[in-house]
N, CA, C and O atoms as a GROMACS GRO file, in nm:
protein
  380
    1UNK      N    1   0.083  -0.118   0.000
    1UNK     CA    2   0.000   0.000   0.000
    1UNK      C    3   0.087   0.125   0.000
    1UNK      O    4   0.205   0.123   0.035
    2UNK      N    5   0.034   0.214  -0.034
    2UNK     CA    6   0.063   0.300  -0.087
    2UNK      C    7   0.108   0.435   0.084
    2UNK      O    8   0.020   0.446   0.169
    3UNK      N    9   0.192   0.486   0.096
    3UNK     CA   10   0.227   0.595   0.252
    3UNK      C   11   0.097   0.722   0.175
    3UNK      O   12   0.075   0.769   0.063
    4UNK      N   13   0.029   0.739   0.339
    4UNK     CA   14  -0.034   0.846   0.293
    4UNK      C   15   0.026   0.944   0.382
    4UNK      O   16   0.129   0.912   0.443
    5UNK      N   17  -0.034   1.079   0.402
    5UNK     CA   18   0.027   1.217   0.376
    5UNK      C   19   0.158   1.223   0.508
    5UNK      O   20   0.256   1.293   0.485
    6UNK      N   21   0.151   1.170   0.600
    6UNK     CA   22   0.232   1.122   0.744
    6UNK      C   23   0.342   0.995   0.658
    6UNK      O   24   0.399   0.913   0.730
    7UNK      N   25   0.355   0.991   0.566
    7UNK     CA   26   0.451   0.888   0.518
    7UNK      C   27   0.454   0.742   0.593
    7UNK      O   28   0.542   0.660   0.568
    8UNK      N   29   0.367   0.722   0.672
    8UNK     CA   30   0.314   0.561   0.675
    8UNK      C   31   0.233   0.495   0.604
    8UNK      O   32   0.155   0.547   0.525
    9UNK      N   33   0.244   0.358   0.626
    9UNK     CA   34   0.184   0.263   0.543
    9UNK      C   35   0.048   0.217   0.610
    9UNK      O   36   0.030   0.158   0.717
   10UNK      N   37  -0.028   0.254   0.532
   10UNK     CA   38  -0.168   0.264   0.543
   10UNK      C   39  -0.210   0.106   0.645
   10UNK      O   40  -0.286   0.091   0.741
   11UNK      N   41  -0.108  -0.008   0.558
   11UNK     CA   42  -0.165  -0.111   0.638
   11UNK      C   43  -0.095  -0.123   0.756
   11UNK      O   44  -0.132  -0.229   0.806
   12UNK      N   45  -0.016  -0.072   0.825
   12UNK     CA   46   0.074  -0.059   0.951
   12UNK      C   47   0.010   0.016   1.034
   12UNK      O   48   0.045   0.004   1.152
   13UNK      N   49  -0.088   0.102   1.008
   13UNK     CA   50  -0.174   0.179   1.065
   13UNK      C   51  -0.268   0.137   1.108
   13UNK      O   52  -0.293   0.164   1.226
   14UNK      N   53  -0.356   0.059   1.035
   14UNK     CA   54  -0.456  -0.069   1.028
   14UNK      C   55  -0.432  -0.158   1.156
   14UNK      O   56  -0.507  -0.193   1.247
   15UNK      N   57  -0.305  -0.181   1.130
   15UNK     CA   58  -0.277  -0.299   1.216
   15UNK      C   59  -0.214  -0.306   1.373
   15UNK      O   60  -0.194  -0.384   1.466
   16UNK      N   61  -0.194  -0.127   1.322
   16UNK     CA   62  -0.193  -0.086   1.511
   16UNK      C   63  -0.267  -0.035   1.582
   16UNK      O   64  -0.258  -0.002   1.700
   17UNK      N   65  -0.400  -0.021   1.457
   17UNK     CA   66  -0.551   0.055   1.528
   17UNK      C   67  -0.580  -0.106   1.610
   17UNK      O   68  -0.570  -0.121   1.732
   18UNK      N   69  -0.614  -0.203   1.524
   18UNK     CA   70  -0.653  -0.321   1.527
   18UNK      C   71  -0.604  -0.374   1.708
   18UNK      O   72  -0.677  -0.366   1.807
   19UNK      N   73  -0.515  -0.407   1.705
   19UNK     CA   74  -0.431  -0.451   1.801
   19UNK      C   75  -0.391  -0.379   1.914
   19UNK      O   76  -0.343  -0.429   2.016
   20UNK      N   77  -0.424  -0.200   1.884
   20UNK     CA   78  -0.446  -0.093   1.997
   20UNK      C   79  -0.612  -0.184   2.073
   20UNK      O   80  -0.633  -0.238   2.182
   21UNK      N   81  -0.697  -0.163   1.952
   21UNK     CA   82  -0.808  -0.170   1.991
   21UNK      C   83  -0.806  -0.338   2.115
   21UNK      O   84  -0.828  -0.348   2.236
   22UNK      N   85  -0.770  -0.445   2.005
   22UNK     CA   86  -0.755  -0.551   2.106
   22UNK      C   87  -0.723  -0.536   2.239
   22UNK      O   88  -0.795  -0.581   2.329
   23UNK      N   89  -0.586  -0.458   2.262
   23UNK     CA   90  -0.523  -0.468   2.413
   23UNK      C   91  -0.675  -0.384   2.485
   23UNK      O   92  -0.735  -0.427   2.584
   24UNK      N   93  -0.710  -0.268   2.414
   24UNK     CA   94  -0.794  -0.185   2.527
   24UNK      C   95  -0.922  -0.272   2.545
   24UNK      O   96  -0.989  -0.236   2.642
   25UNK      N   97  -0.979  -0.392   2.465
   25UNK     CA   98  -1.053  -0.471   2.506
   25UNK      C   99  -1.034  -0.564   2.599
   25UNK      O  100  -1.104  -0.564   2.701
   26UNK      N  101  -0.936  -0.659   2.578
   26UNK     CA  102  -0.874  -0.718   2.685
   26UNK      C  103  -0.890  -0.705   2.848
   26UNK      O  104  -0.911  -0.782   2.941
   27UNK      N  105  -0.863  -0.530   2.828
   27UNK     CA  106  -0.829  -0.472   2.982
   27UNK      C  107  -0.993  -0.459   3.028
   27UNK      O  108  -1.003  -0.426   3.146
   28UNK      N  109  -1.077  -0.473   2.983
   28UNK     CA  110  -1.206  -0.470   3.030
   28UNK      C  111  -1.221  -0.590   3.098
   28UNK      O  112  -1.146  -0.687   3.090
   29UNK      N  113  -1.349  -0.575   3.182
   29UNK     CA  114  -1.420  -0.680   3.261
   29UNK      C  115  -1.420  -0.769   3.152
   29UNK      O  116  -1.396  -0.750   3.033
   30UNK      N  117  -1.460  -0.888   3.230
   30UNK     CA  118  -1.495  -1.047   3.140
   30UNK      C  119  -1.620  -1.026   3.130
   30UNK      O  120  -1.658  -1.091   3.032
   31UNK      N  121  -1.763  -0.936   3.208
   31UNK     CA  122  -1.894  -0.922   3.173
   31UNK      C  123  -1.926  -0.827   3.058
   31UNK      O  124  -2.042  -0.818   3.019
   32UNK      N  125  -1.830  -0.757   3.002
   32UNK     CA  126  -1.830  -0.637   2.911
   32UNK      C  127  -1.879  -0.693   2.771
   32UNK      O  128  -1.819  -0.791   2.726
   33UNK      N  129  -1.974  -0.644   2.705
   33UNK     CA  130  -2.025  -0.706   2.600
   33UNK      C  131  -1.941  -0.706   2.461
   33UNK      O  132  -1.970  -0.771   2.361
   34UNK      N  133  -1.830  -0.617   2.476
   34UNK     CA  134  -1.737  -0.596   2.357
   34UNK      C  135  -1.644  -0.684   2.381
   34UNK      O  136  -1.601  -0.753   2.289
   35UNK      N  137  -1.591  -0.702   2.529
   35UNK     CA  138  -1.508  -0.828   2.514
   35UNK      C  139  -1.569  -0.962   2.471
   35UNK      O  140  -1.526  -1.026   2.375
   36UNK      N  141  -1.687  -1.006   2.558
   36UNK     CA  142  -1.764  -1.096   2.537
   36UNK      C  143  -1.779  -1.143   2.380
   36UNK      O  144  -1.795  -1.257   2.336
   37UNK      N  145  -1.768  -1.018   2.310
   37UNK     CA  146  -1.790  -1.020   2.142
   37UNK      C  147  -1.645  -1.066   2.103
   37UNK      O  148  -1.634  -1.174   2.046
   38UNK      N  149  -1.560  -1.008   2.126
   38UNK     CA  150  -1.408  -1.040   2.092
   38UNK      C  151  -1.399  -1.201   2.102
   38UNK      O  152  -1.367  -1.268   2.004
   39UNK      N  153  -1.428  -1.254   2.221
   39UNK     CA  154  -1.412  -1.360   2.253
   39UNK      C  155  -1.533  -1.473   2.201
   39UNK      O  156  -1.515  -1.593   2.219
   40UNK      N  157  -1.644  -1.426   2.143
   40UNK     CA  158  -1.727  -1.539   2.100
   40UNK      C  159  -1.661  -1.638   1.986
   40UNK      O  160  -1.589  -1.596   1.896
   41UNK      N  161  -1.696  -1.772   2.006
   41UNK     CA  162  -1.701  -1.816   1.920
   41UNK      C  163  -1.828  -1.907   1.860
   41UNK      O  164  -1.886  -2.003   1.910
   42UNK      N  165  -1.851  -1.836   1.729
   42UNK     CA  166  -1.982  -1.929   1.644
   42UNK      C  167  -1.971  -2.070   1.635
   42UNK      O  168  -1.880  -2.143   1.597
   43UNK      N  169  -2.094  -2.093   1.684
   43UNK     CA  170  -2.120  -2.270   1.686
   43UNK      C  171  -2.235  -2.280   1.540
   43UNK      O  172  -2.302  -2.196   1.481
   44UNK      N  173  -2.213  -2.430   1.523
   44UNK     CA  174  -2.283  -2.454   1.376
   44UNK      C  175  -2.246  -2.426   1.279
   44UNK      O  176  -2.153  -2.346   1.283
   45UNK      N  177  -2.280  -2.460   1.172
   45UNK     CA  178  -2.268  -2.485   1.043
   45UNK      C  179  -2.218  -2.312   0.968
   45UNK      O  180  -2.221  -2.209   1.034
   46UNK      N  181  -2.184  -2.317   0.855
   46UNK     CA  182  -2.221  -2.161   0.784
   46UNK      C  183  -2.265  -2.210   0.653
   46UNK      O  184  -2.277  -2.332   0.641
   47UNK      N  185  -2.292  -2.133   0.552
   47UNK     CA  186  -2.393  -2.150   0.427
   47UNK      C  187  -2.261  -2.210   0.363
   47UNK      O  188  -2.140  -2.208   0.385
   48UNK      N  189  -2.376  -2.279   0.244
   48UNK     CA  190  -2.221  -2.334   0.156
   48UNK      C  191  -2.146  -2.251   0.074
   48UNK      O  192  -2.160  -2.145   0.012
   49UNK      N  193  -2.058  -2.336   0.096
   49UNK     CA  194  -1.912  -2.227  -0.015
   49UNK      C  195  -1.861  -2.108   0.099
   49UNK      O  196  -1.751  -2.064   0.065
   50UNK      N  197  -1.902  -2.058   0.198
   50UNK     CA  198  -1.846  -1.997   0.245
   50UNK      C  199  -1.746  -2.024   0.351
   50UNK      O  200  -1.762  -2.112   0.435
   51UNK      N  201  -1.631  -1.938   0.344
   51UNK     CA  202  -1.500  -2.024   0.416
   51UNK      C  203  -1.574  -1.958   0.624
   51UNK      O  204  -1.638  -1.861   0.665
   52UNK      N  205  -1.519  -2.066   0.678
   52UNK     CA  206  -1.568  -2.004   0.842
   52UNK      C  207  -1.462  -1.909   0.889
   52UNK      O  208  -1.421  -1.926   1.004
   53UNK      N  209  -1.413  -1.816   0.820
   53UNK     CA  210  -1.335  -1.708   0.868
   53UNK      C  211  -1.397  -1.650   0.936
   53UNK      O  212  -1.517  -1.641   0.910
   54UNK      N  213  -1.336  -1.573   1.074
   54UNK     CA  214  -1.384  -1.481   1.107
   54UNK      C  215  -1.307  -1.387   1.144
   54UNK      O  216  -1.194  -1.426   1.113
   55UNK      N  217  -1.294  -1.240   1.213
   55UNK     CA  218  -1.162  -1.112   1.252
   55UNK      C  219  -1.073  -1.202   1.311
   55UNK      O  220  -0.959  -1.234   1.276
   56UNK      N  221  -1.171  -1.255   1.449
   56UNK     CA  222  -1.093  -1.349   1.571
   56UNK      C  223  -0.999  -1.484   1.490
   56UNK      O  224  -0.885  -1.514   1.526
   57UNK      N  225  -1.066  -1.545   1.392
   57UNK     CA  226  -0.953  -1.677   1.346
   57UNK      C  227  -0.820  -1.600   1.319
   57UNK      O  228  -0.708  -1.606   1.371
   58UNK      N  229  -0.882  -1.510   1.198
   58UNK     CA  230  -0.765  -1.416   1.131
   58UNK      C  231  -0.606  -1.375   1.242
   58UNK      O  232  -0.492  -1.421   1.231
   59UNK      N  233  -0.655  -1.281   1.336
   59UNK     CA  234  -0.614  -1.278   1.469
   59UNK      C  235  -0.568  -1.416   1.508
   59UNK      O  236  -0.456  -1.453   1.474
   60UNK      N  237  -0.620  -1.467   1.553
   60UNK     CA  238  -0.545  -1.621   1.587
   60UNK      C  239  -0.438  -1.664   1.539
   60UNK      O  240  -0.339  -1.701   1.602
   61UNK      N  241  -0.462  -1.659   1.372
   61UNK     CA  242  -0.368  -1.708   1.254
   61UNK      C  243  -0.246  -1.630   1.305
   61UNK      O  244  -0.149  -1.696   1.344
   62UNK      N  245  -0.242  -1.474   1.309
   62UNK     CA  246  -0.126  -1.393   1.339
   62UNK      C  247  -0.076  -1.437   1.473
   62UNK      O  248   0.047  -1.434   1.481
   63UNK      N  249  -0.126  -1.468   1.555
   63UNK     CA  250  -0.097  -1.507   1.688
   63UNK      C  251  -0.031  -1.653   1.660
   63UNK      O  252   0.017  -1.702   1.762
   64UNK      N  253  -0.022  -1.706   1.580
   64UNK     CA  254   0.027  -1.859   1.602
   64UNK      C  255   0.154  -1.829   1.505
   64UNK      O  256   0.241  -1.911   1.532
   65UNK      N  257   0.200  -1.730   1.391
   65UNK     CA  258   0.269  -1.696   1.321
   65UNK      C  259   0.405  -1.612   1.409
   65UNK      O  260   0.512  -1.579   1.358
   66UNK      N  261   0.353  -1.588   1.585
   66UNK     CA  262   0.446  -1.542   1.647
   66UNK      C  263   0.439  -1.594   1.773
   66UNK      O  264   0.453  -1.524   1.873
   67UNK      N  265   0.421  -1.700   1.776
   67UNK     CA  266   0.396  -1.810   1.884
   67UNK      C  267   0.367  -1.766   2.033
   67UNK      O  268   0.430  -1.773   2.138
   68UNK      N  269   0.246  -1.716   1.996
   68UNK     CA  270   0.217  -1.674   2.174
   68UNK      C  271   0.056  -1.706   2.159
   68UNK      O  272   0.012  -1.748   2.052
   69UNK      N  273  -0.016  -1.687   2.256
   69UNK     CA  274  -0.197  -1.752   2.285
   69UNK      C  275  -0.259  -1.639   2.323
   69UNK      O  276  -0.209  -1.533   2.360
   70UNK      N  277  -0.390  -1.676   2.310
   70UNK     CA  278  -0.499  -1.545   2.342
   70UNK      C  279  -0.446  -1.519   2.523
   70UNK      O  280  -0.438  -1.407   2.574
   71UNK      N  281  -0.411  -1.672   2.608
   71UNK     CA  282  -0.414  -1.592   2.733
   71UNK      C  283  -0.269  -1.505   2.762
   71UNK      O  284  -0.276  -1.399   2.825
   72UNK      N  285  -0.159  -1.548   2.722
   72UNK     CA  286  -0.068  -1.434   2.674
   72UNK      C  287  -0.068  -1.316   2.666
   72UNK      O  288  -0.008  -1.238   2.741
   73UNK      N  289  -0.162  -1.279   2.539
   73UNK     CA  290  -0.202  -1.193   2.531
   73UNK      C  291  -0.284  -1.104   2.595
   73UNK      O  292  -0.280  -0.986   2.559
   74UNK      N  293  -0.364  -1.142   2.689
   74UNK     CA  294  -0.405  -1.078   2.748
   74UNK      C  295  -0.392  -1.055   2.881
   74UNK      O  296  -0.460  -0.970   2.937
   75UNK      N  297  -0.258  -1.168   2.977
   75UNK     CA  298  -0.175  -1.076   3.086
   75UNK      C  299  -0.109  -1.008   2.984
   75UNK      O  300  -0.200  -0.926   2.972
   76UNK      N  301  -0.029  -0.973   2.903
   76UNK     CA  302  -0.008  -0.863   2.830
   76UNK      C  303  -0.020  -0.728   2.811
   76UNK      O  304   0.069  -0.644   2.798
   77UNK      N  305  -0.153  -0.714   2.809
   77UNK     CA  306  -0.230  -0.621   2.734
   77UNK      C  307  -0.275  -0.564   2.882
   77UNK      O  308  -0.263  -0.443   2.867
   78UNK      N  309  -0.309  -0.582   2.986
   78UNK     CA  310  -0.348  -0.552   3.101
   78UNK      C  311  -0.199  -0.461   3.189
   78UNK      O  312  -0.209  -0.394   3.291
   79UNK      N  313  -0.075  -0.487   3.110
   79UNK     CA  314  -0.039  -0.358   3.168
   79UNK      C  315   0.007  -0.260   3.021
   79UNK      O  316   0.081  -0.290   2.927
   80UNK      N  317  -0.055  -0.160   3.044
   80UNK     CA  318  -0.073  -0.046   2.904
   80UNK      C  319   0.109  -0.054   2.824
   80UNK      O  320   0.128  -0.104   2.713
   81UNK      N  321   0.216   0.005   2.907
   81UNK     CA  322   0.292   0.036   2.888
   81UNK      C  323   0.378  -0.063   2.787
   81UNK      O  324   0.446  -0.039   2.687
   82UNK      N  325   0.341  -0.199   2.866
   82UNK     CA  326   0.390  -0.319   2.761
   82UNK      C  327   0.357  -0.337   2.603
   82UNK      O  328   0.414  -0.368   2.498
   83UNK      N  329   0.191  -0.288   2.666
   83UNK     CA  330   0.116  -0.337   2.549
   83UNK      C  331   0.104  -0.232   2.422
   83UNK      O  332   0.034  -0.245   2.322
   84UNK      N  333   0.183  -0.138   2.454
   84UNK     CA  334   0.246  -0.052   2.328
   84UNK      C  335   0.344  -0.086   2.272
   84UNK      O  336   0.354  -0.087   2.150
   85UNK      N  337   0.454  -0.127   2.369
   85UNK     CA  338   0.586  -0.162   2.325
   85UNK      C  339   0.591  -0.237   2.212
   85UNK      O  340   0.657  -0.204   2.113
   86UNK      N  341   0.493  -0.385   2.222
   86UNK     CA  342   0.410  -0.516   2.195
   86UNK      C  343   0.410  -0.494   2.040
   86UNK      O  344   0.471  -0.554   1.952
   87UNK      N  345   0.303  -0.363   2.033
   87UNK     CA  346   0.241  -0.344   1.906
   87UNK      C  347   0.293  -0.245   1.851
   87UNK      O  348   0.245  -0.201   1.746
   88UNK      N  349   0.456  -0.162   1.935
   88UNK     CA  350   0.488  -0.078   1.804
   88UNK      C  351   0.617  -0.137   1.746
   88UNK      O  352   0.694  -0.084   1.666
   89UNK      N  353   0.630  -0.314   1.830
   89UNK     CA  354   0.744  -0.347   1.784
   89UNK      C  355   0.712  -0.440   1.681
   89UNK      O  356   0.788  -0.478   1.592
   90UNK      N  357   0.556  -0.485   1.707
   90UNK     CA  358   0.528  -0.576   1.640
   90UNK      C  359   0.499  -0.481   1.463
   90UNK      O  360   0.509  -0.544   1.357
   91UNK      N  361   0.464  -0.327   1.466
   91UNK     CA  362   0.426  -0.238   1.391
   91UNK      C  363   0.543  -0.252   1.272
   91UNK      O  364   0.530  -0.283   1.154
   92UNK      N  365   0.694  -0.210   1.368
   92UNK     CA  366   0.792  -0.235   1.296
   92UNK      C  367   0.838  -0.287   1.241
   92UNK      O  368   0.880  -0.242   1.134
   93UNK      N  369   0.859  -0.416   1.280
   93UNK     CA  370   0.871  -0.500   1.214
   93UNK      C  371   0.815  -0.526   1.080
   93UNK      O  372   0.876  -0.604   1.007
   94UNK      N  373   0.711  -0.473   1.041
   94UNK     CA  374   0.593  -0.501   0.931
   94UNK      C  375   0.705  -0.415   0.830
   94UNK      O  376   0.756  -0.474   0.734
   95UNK      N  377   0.733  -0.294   0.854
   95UNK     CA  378   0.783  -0.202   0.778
   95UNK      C  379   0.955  -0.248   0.722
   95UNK      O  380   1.018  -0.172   0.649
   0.00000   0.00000   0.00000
């Protein structure tokens, strides 16, 4: 992708909104309905031809590509300071 007007890469940006957003979910209660959402997983079937992707597999996939787990991740993400370090090293790296 193409750097827009800040000379970053649009998808590096993406992917530290993404993963900002994750840690600040994380740090929520376990009754919180956005975590609760983060963390569902769909039971049953899906229509045919369609692959069972979902944000969370996707996520997963990246998570197994740098060998660490959702609970990892989320003592992680529960102290802020780390959980920047986390994602602007993980940011860098991309670039």
């Amino acid at each position: 992708m193409a750097p827009n007007k800040t000379g970053t890469n649009r998808y590096i940006q993406i992917t530290r909104r993404k993963w900002g957003w994750i840690g600040h979910t994380c740090r929520k209660p376990a009754s919180n309905t956005t975590r609760q959402a983060l963390f569902w997983n769909p039971q049953g079937k899906s229509k045919r031809d369609r692959p069972r992707s979902t944000w969370r597999r996707n996520t997963e996939d990246e998570l197994k590509k740098w060998g660490t787990t959702w609970h990892e991740l989320e003592k992680t993400a529960q102290n802020r300071v780390r959980w920047r370090t986390v994602v602007d090293g993980l940011c860098s790296a991309m670039s």
